[in-house]
N, C-alpha and C positions, 0 to 999 in steps of 0.2 A: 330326127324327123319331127315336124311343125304337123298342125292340123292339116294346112295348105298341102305339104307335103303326103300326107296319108289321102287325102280326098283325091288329087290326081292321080296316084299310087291306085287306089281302087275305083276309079273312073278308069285307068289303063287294062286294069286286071280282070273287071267285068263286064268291060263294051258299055256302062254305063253312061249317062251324060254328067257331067261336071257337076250340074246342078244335083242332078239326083242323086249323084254319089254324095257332096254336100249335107242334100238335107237327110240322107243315109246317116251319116258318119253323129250330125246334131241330134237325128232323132236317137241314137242308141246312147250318147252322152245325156242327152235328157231323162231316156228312163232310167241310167245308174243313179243322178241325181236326184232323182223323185223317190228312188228303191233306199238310198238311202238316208234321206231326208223323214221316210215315214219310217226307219230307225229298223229296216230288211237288208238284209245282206244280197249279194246278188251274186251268186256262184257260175261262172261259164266252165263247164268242165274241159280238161283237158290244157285250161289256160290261170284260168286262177280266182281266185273269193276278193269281192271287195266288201268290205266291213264300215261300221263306224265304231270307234274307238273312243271311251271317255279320259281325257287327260285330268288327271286332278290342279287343284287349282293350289297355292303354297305362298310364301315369301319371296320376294326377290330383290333385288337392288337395283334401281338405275346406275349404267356406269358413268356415265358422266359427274352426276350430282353425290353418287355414294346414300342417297335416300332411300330406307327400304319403301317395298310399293308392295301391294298385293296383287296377283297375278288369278286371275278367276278360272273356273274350271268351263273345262270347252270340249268340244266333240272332233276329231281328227277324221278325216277318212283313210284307212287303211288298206291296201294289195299284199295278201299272202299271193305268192305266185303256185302253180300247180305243178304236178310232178314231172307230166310232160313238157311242162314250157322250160322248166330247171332241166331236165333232160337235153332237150335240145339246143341251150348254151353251153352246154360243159362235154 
């Protein structure tokens, strides 16, 4: 399932209009982004925690060239999933 896919999915599901379920679906992706941009987690319970994660930064090689490079350290977004969302797959 795409964005495209989940927005008429819940434009079906809630009598919503296309539009509204749209800027539904952007406005809740924007506050995860914001939530974890100012470095908050954003817990929906029942479904699961999204985090920001620090990768450290190390050695590496290009493959091609075989030249070591330095690879800088960076922030990941991460999804632990919740107990009921693992429930309900398995």
């Amino acid at each position: 399932m795409n964005k495209n896919d989940l927005i008429q999915k819940l434009a079906d599901t809630t009598g919503l209009a296309k539009n509204d379920a749209a800027k539904a679906v952007d406005g809740v992706f924007n506050l995860i982004e914001g939530a974890l941009k100012a470095g908050d987690e954003v817990r929906l319970t029942g479904f699961g925690v999204f985090v920001v994660a620090q990768r450290a930064g190390g050695k590496g090689r290009n493959p091609q060239t075989g030249e070591e490079i330095t690879i800088k350290p960076s922030k990941q977004p991460r999804f632990r999933p919740g107990k009921q969302l693992k429930d309900a797959l398995n």
